[in-house]
N, CA, C and O of each residue as an XYZ file, in Angstrom:
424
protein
N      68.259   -157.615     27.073
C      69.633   -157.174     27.093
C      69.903   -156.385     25.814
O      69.762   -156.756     24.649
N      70.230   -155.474     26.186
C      70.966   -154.185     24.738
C      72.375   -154.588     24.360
O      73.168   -154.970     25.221
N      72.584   -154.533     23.515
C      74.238   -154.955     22.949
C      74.633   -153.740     22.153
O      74.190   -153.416     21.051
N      75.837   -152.911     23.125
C      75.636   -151.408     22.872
C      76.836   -151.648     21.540
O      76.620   -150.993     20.520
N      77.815   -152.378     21.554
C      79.249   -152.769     20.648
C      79.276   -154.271     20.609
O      78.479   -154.892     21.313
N      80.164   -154.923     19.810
C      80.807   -155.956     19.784
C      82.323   -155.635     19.017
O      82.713   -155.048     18.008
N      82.829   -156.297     19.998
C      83.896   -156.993     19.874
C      84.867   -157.944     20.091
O      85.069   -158.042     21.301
N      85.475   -158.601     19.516
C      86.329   -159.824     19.641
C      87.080   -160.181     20.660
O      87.779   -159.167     20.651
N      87.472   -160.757     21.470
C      88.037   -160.583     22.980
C      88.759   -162.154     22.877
O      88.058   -163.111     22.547
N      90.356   -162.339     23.218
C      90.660   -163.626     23.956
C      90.004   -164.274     24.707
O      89.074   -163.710     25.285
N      90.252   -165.581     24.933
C      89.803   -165.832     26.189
C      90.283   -165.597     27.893
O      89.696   -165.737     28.966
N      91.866   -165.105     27.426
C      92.165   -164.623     28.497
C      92.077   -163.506     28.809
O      92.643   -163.202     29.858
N      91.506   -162.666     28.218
C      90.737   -161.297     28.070
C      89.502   -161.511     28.959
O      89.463   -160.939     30.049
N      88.305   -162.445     28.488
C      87.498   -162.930     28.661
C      87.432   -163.046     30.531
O      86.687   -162.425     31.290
N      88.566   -164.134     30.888
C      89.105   -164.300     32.100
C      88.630   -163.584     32.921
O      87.520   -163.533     33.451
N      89.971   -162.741     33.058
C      90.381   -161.872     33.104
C      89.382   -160.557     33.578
O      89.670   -159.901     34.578
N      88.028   -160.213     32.641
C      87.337   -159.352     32.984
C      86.053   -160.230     34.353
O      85.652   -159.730     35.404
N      85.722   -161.636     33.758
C      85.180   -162.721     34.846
C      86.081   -162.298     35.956
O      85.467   -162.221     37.020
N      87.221   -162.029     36.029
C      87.611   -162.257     37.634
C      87.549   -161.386     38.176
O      87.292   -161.398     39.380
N      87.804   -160.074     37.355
C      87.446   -158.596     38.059
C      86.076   -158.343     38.815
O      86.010   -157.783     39.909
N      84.966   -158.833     38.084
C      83.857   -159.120     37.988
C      83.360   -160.176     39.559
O      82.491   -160.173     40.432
N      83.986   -160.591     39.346
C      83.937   -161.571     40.843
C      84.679   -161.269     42.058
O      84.748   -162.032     43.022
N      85.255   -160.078     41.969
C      85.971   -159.449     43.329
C      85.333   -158.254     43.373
O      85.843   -157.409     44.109
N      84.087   -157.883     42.619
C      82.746   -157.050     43.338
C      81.700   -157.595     43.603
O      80.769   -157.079     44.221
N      81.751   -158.890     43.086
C      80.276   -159.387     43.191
C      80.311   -160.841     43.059
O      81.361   -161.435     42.815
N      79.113   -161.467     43.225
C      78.601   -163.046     42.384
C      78.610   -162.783     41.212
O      78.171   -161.813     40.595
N      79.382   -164.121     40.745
C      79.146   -163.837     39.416
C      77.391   -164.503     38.977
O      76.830   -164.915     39.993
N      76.801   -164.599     38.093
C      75.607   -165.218     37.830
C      75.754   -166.311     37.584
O      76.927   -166.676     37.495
N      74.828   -167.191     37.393
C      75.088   -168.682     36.619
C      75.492   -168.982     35.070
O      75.847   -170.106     34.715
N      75.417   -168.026     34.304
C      76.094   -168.130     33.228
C      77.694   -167.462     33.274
O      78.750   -167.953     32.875
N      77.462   -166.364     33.819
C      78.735   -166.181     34.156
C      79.949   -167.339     34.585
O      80.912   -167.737     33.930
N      79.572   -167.627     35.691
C      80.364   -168.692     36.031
C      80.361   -169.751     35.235
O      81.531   -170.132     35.197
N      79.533   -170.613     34.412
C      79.817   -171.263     33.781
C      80.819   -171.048     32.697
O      81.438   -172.035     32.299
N      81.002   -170.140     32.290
C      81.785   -168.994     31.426
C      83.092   -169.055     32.011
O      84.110   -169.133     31.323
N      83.091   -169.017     33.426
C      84.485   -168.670     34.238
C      84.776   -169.910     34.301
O      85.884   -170.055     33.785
N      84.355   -170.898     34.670
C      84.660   -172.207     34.816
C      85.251   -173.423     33.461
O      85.891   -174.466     33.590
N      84.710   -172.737     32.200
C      85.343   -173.281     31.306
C      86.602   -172.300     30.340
O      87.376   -172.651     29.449
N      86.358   -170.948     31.011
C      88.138   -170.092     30.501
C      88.801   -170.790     31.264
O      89.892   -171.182     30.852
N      88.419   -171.114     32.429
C      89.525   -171.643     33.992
C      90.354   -172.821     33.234
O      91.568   -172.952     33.387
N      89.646   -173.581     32.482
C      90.298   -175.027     32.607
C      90.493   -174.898     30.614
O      91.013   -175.818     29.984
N      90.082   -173.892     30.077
C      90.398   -173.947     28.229
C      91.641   -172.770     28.128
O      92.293   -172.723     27.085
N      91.870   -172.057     28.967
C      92.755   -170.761     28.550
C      94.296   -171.063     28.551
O      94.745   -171.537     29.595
N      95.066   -170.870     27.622
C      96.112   -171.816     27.154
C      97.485   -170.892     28.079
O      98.475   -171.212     28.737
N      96.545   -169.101     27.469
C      97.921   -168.488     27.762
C      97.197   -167.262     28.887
O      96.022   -167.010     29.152
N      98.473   -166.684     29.364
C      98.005   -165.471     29.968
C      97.502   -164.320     29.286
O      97.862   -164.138     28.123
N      96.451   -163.239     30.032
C      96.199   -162.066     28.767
C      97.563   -161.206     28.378
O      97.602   -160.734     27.242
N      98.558   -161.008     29.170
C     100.071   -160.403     29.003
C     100.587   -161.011     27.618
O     100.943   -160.488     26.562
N     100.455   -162.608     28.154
C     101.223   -163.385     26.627
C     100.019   -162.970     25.257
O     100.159   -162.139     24.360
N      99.121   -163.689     25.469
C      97.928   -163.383     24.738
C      98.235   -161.906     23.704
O      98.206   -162.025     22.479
N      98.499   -160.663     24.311
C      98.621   -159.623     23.995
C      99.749   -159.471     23.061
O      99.673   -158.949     21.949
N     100.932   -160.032     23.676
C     102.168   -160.163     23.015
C     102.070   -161.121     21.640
O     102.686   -160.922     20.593
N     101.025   -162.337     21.954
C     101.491   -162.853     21.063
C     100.438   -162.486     19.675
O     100.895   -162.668     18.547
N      99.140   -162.008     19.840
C      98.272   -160.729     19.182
C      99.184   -159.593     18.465
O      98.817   -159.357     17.314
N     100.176   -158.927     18.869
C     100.933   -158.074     18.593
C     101.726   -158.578     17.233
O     101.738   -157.926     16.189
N     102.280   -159.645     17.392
C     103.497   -160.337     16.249
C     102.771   -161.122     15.325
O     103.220   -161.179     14.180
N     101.533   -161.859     15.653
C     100.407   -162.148     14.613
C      99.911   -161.250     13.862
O      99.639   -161.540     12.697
N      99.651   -159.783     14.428
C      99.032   -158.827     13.316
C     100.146   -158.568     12.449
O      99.567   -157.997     11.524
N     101.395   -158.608     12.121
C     102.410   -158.697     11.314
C     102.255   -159.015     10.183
O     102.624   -158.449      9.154
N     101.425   -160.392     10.406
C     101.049   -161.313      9.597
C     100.227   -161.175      8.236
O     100.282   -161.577      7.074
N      99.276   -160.216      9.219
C      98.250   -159.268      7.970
C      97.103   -160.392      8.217
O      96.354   -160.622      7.268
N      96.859   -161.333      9.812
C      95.654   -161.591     10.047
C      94.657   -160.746     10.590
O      94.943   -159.923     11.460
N      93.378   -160.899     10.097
C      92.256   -159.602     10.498
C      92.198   -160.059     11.791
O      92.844   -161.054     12.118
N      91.214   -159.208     12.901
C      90.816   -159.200     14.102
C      90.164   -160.585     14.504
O      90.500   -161.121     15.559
N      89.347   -161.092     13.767
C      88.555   -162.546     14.251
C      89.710   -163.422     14.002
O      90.205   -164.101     14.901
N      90.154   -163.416     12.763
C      91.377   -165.063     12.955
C      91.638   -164.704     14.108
O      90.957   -165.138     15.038
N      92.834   -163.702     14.357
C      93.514   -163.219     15.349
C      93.191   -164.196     16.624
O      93.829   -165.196     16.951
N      91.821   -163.541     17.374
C      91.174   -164.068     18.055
C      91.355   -165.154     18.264
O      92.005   -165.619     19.201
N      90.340   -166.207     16.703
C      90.562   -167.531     17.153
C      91.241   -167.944     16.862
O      90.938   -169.128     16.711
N      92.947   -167.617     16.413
C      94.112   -168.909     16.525
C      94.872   -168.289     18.136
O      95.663   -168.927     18.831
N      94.524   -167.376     18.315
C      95.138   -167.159     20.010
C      94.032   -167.883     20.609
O      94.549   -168.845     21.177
N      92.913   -167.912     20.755
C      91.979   -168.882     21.521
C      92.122   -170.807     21.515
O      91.901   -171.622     22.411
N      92.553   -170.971     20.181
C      92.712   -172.360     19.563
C      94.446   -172.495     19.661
O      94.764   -173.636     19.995
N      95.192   -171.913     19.523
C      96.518   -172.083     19.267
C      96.717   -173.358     18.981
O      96.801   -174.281     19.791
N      96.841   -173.443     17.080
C      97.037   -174.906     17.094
C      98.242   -174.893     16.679
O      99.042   -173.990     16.434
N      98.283   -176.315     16.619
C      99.922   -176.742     16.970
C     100.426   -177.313     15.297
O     101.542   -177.784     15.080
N      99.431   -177.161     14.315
C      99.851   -177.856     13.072
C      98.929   -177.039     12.025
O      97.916   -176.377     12.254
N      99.639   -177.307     10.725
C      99.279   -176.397      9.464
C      98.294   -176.923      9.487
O      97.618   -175.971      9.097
N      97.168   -178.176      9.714
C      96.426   -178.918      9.062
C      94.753   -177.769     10.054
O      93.725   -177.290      9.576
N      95.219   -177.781     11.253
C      94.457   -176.794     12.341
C      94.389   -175.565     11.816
O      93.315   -175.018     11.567
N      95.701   -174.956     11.577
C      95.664   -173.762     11.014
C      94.803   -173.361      9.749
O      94.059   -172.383      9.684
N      94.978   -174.048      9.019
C      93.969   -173.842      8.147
C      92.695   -173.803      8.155
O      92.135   -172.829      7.651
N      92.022   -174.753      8.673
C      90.478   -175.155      9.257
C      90.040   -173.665     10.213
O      88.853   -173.381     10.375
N      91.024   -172.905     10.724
C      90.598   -171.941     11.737
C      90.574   -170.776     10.611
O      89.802   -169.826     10.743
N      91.459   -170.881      9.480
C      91.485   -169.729      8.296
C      91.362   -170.077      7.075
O      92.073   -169.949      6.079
N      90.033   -170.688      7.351
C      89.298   -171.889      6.198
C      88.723   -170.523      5.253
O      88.603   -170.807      4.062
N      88.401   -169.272      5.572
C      87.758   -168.174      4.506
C      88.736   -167.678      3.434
O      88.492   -167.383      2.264
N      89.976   -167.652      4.146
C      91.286   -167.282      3.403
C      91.216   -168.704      2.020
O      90.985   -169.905      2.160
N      91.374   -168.285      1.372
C      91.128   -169.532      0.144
C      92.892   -169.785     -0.110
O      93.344   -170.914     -0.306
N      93.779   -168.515     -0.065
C      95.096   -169.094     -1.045
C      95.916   -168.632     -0.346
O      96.535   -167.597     -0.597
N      96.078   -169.482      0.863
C      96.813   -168.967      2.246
C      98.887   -169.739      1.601
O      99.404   -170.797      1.242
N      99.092   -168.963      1.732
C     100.762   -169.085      1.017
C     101.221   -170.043      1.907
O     101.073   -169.627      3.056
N     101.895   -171.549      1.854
C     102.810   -172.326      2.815
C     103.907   -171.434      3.869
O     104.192   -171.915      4.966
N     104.406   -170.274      3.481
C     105.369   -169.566      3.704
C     104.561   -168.797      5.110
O     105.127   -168.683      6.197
N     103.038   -168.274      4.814
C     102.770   -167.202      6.192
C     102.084   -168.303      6.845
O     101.746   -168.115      8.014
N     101.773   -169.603      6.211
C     101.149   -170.810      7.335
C     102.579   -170.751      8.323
O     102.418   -170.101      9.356
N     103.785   -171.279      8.152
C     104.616   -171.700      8.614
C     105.405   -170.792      9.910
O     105.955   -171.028     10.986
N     105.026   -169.484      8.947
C     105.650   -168.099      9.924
C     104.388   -168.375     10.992
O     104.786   -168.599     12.135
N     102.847   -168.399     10.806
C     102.325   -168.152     11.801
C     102.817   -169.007     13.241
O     103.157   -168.658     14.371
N     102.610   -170.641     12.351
C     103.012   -171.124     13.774
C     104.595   -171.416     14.189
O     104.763   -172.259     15.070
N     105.658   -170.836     13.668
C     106.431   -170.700     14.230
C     106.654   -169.224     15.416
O     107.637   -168.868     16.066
N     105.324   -168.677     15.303
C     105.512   -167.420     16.103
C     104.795   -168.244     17.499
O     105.179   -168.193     18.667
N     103.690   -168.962     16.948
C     102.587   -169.690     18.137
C     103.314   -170.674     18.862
O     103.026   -171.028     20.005
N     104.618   -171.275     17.929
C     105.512   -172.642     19.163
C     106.017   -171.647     19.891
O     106.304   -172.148     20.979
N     106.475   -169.701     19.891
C     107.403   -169.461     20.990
C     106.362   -169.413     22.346
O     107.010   -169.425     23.392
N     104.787   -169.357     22.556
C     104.294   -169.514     23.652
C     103.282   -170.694     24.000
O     102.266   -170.667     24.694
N     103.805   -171.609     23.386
C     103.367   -173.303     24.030
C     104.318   -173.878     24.451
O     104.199   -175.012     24.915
């Protein structure tokens, strides 16, 4: 397998392209295993997902947090941190803004 790019993708992104993917074809066995655990881990829709990607980059989080606190959406500063454990001197003030942006879609 050639890996022509990478990039960072939701999981309802992720979804999302699995399901397109499966209304031309079988999916494979990894595939589906893939589809079968976005099915039952994916918190939000890719619409919300997008929206809520949009008001996080505000924030001045790079592309991977991004990612994984929309993938993880946690519900407490103590999570939040552990997911933006590289950030060393993360201010109480943009912890608090983040997840008050993340309670408007849980």
């Amino acid at each position: 397998m050639i890996i022509k790019n990478k990039t960072p993708i939701s999981n309802s992104e992720a979804k999302n392209i699995l399901i397109k993917k499966m209304k031309k074809r079988e999916l494979n066995y990894e595939q589906q295993l893939a589809y079968e655990y976005l099915k039952n881990t994916t918190k939000l829709s890719k619409a919300d997902a997008d929206k809520l990607m949009q008001e996080l980059r505000e924030t001045g989080l790079n592309e991977e947090q991004l990612i994984n606190v929309i993938n993880l959406m946690p519900e407490n500063e103590q999570l939040l941190k552990l997911i933006l454990n590289k950030e060393k001197n993360i201010k109480p003030d943009k912890l608090s803004n983040i997840l008050k942006i993340l309670k408007k879609y849980t």
